[in-house]
C-alpha positions in Angstrom: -9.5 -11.0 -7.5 -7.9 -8.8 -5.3 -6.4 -10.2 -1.6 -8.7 -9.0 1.1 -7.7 -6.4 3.9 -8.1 -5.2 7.5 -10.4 -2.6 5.0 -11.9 -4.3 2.7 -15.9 -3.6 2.2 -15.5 0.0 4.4 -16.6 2.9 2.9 -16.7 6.5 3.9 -16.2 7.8 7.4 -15.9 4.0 8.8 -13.0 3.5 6.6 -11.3 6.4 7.3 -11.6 5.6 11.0 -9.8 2.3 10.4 -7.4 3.4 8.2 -6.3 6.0 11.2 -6.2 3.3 13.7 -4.6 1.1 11.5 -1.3 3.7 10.4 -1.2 4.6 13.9 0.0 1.1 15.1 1.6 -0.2 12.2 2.4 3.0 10.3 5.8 3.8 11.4 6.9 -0.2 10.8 5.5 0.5 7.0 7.8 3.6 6.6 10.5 1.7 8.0 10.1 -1.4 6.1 10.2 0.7 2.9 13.2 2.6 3.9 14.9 -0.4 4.0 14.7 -1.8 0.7 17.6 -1.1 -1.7 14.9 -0.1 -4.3 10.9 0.6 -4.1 9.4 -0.7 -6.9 5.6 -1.3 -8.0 5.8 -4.7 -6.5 7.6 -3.7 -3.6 5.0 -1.9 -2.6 3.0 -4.7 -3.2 4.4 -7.1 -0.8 4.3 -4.5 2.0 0.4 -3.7 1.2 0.3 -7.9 1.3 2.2 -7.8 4.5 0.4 -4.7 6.5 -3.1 -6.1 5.1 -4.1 -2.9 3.4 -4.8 -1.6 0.3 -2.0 -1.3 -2.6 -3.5 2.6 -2.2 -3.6 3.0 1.4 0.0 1.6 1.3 0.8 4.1 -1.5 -0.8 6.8 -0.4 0.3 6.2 3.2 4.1 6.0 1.8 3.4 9.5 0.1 2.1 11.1 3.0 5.7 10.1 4.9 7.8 11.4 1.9 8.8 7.6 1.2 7.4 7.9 -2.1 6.4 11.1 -4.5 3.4 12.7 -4.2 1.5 11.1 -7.3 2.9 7.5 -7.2 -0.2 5.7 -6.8 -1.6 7.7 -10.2 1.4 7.5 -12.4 1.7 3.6 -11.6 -2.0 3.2 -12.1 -2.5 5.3 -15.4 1.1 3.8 -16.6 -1.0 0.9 -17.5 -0.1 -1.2 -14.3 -2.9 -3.9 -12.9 -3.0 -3.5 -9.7 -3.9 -7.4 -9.3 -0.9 -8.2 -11.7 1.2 -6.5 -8.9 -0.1 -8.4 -6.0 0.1 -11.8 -8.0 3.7 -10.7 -8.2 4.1 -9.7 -4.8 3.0 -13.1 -3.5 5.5 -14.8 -5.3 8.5 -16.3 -2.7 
């Protein structure tokens, strides 16, 4: 199963709402924590999504949006075949 979130079980305008609030205070510490590492990888992304309580999506999406990541990330790591639980189970690993 997947970790839970600060948006887990919101759908629609209510998550959206969230997710706003939520990138607001902690969105420019996600950009900055990803800026820092040598190399962003799959898992990477994982353990910031783990840290930041969010989605592996949001957190992909969110680092897209900022021009941390390419536009398409999420779907190419996704459709490359890529578990999104496999990379959290990863991502919790010390």
């Amino acid at each position: 199963t997947l970790p839970r979130n600060d948006l887990t079980g919101m759908r629609g305008k209510v998550y959206y709402t969230a997710l706003k609030r939520i990138l607001s205070e902690r969105g420019a510490s996600i950009v900055a924590d990803a800026q820092a590492l040598e190399k962003i990888t799959p898992v990477e992304v994982g353990r910031l999504a783990l840290r930041y309580r969010l989605s592996f999506k949001a957190t992909c999406e969110w680092l897209e949006e900022s021009r941390v990541l390419p536009t398409g990330t999420h779907e190419r790591i996704v459709d490359g075949g890529l578990r999104v639980s496999d990379i959290f189970a990863e991502a919790a690993q010390p």
